[in-house]
C-alpha positions in Angstrom: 0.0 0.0 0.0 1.4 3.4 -1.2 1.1 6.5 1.3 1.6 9.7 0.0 0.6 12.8 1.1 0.3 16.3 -0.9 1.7 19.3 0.6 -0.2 22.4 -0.8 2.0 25.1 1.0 5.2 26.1 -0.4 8.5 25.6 0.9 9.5 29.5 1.3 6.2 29.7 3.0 7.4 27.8 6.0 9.1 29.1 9.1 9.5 33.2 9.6 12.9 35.3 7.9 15.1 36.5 9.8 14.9 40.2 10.1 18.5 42.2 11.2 18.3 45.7 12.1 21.3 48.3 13.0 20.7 49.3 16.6 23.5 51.0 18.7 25.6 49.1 21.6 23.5 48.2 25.0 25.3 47.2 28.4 23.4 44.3 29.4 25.8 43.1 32.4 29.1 45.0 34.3 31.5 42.9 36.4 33.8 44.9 38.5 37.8 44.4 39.6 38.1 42.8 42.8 41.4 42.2 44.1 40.6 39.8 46.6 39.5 36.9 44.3 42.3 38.2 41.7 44.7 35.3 42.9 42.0 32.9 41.5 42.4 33.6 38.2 44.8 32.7 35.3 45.2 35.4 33.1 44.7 34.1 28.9 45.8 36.0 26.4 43.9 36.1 24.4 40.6 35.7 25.9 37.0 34.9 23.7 33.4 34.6 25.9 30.5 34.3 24.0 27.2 35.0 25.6 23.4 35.1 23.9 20.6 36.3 25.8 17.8 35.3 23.4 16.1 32.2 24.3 16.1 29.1 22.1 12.9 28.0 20.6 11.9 26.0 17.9 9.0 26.3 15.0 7.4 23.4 13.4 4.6 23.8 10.8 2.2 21.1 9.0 -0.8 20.8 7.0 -3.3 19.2 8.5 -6.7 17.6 6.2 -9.2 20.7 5.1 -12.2 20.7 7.6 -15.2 21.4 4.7 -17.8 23.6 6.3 -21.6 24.1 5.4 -23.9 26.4 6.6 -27.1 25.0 6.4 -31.1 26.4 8.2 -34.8 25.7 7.9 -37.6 27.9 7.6 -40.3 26.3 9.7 -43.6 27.9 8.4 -46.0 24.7 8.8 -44.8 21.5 9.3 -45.9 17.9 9.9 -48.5 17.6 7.3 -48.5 14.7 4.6 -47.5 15.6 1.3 -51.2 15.3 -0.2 -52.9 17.8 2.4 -52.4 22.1 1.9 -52.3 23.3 4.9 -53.6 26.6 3.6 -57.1 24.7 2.8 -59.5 24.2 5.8 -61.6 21.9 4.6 -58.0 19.8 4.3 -56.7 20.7 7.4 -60.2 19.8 9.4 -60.9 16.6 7.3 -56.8 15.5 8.2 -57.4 16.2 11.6 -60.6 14.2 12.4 -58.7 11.0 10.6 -56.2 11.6 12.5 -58.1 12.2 16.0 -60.0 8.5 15.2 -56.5 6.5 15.5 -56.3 4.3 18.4 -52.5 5.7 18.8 -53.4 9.1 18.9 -55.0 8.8 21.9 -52.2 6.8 23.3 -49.9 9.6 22.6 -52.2 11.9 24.0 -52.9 9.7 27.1 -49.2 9.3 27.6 -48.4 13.2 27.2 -50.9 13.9 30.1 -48.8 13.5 32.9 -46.0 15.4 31.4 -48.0 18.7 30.9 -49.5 18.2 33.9 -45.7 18.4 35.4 -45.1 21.6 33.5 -48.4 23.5 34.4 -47.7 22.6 38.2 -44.1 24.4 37.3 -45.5 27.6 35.9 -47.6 27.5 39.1 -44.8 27.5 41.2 -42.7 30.1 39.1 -44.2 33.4 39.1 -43.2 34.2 35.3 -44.2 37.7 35.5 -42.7 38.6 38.6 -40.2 42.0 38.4 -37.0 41.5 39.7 -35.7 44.9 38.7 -38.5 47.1 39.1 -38.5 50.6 39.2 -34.6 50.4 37.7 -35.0 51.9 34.5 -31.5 51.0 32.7 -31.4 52.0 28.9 -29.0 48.9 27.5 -29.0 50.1 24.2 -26.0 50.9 22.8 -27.0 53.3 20.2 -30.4 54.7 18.9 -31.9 52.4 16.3 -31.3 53.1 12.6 -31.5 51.4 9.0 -29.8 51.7 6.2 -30.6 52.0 2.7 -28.6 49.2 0.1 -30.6 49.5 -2.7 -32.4 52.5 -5.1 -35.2 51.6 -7.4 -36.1 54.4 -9.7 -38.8 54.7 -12.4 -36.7 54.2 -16.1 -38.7 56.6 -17.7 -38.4 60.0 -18.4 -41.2 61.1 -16.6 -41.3 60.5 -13.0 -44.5 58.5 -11.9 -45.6 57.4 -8.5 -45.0 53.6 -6.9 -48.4 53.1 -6.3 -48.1 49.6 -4.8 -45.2 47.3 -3.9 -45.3 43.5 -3.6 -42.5 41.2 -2.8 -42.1 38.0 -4.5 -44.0 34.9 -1.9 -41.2 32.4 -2.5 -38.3 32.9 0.3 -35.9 30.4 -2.0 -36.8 32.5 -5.0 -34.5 35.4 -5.8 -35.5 38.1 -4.0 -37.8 40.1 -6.0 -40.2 42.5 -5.8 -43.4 44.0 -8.1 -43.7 47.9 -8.5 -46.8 49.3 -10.0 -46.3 53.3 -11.2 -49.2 55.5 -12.1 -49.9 59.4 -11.9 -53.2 59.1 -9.9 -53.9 63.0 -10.4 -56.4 64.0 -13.1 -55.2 66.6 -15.9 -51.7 66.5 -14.1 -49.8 68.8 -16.0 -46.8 66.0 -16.6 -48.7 64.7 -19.4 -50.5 67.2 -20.8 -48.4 67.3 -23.8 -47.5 63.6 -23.9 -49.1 60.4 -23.0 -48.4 59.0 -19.5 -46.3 55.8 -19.3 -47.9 52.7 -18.9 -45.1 50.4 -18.0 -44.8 49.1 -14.3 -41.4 46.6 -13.6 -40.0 43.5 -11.7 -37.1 44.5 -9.4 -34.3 41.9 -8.5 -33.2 43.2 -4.9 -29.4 42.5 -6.4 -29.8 44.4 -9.3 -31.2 47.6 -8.7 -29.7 49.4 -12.1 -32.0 47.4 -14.6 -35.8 45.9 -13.7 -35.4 42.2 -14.0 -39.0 42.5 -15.9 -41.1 44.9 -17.4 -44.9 44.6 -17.5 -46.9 46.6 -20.7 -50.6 47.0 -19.1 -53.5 48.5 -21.6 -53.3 51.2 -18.8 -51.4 52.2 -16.2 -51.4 49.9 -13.4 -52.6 51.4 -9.3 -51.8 48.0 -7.6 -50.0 44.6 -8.7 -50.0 41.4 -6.6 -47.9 37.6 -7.4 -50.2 34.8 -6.8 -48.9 33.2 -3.6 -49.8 29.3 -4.6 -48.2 30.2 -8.9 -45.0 32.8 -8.4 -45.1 33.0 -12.2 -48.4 34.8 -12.7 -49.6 38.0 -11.6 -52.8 40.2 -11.3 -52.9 43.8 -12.0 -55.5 46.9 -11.6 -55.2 49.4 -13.7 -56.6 53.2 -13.9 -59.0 53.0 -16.3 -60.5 50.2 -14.0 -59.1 46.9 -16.1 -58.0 43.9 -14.5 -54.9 42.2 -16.1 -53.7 38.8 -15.7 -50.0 38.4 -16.8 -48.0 34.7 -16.6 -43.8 35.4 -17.0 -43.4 32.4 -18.5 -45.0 33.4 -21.7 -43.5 37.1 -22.1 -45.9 37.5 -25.9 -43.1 40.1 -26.7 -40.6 41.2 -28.8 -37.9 40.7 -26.1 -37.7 37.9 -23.1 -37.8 41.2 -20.0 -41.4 42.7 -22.0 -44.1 40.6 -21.0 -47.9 41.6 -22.2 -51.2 40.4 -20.7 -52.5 37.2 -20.7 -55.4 38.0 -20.6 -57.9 41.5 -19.7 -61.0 42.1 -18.7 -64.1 43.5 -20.5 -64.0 47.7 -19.8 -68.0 47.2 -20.0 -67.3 44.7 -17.3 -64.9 45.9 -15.1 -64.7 49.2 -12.9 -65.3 52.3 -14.1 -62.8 54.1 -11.6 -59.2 53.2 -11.1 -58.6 50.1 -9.5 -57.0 50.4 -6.2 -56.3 47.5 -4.6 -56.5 44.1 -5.9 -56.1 40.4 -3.6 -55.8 36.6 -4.6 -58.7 34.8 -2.8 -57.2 31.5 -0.9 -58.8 28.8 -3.3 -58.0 25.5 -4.6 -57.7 26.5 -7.8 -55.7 29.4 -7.5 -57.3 31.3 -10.3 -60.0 33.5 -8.2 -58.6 37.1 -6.9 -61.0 39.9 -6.1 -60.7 44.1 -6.6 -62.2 47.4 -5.4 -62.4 51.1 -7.0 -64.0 54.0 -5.7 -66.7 53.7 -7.7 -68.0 51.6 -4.4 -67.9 47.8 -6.5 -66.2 45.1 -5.4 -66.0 42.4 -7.9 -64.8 38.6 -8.0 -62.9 37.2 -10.9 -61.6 34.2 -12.8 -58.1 34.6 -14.4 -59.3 31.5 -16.5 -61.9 34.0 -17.8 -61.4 37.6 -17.3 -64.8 38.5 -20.2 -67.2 39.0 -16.7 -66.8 38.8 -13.0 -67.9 35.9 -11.1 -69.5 37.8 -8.7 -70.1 41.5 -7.6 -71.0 43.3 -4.2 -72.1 47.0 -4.1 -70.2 48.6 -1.4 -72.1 51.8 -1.3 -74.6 53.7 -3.1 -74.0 56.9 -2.1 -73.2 59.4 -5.1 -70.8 61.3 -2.1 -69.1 58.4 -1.4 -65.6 57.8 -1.9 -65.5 54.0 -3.1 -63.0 51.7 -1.4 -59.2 52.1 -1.8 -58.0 49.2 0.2 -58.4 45.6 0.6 -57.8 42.6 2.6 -59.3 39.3 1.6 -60.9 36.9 4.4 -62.3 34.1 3.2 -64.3 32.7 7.0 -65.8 36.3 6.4 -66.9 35.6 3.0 -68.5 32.5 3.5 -70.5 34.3 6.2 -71.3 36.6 4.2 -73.0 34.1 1.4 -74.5 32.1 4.4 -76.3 35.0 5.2 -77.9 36.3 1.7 -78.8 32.7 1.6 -80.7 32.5 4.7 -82.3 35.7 4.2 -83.3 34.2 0.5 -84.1 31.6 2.9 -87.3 33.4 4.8 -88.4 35.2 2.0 -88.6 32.5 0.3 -90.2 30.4 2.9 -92.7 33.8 4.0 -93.8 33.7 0.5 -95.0 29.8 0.7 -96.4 30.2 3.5 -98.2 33.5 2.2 -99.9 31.2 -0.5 -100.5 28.5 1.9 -102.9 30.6 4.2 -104.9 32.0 0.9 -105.5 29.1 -0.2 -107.1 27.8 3.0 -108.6 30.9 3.2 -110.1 30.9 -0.6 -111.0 27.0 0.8 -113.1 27.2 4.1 -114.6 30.5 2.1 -116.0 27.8 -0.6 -116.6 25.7 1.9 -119.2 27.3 3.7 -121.0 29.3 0.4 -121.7 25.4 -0.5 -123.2 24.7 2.6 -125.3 27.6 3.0 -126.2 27.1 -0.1 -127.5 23.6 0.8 -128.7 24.5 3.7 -130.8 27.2 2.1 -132.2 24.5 -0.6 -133.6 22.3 2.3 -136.0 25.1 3.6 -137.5 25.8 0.8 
């Protein structure tokens, strides 16, 4: 068997040079004439001592095997769930759960975890976890006042400035990090473009390039608010200020170069709002295709990215003239569901008040008959 081993270090890279400097004459040690002890010695002629002060040490250096390092995390978000059940679907998450409450070792593992929580709870009851051991010592450990720093400037590419009107960062933490800008002049008549048409292009920012947009969207009309679908990172929704909604997919751009993408689709402007569109949310569906949008023209409107010709549904936030429409949006879908449950069981009575309307004329119309007939018989016997 052959051992060899590789030295990677070169040989004028071992041990440290020498370095001589010219320093003037130091008196480390004088011995003085004695004449008592001066029988004791033998003169020499010529005489030679050598003395060095510096201690004697010795330097030995070696390779020793490269120690490979990896750093390596997890991002815990929701964990122990099967591969076939989305944790962001209740209906899943309930349905898993009830299975999972029916095994006989589920309640073995519950059964057996009882005494040890019991053990905890009885420490928290001992421990007073909210007790003050320095109070009324008001220390400031901060070191310095809290601050931030900017690393990155995103400005609008085109000549004329425009606003950000919305900012959305990319769902996927292992994606790049990216983030969706949506620019619009939201004034009426502003004087910018009174001589030239306003801009429609909103971009794609890569956090580590901030000199170019990674991507650059071409709306009908300039977009107010731009959202990534959380469940497809490739697809986006749009609102724009004529009140359009776009649908755009990156992975087919429809342009002349690969950073232009078009829309994939676009609503119908008979359709769609007839204010600018301010705010625009993906609803939490299997599907992933349903997102819903409100204007200030007081509409708030369901859609289909699979079909963008109509809105699914439609819900009239106000019928005021005065009113200012809705500018902001978030999405619950318990709240929604409520919401349906309860048109339905008002359709429910009035529906039900109208049977049972019919139901007591007809009984009315019936004993009426009823006892015409019989006075009428009874009437026929007398005479």
């Amino acid at each position: 068997m052959e051992l060899a081993h590789l030295y990677v270090k070169k040989r004028r890279e071992f041990g440290k040079h020498c370095k001589f400097a010219a320093v003037p004459a130091e008196l480390l040690e004088a011995i003085p004439v004695t004449d008592a002890y001066q029988s004791n010695y033998i003169m020499r002629n010529p005489s030679i001592a050598c003395f060095d002060t510096a201690p004697h040490m010795s330097e030995h250096e070696a390779n020793t095997e490269r120690l490979v390092t990896k750093s390596s995390s997890m991002r815990h978000m929701e964990g122990g769930w099967p591969k076939d059940v989305d944790f962001t679907e209740q209906s899943d998450v309930s349905r898993f759960r009830k299975k999972a409450e029916k095994d006989e070792d589920y309640k073995g593992s519950v059964k057996a975890l009882g005494p040890i929580v019991a053990r905890c709870m009885k420490q928290v009851n001992t421990i007073d976890i909210y007790e003050e051991y320095f109070e009324g010592d008001n220390v400031d450990h901060s070191s310095e006042p809290p601050s931030a720093k900017g690393l990155a400037v995103f400005r609008d590419p085109n000549e004329v400035k425009r606003t950000a009107t919305s900012i959305n960062w990319h769902p996927d933490p292992s994606a790049p990090v990216k983030l969706a800008v949506s620019y619009s002049i939201l004034n009426f008549q502003d004087s910018r473009f009174a001589n030239s048409r306003m801009p429609q292009q909103s971009y794609i920012w890569d956090v580590l390039n901030p000199n170019m947009p990674d991507t650059e969207l071409l709306p009908p009309s300039p977009l107010c608010c731009l959202r990534f679908n959380p469940k497809n990172t490739d697809s986006l929704v749009g609102g724009s200020y004529n009140g359009l909604i776009t649908f755009y997919d990156l992975r087919r751009s429809g342009a002349a170069t690969s950073k232009e993408t078009l829309p994939f689709s676009t609503s119908v402007i008979e359709k769609s709002h007839h204010d600018p569109v301010y705010d625009v949310f993906w609803i939490n569906s299997k599907t992933g295709n349903q997102c819903v949008s409100v204007s200030t023209d007081g509409q708030m409107l369901w859609w289909d990215t699979r079909r963008l010709s109509e809105p699914t549904d439609s819900l009239q936030l106000c019928t005021d003239v005065k009113s200012n429409g809705q500018v902001v949006l978030d999405y619950i879908a318990s709240l929604y569901v409520l919401l349906k449950c309860t048109v339905c069981f008002k359709l429910f009575l009035a529906l039900a008040a109208v049977v049972f309307s019919a139901f007591c004329m007809r009984e009315i119309v019936r004993v009426g008959v009823g006892r015409l007939i019989a006075r009428v018989q009874f009437r026929g016997r007398s005479f």
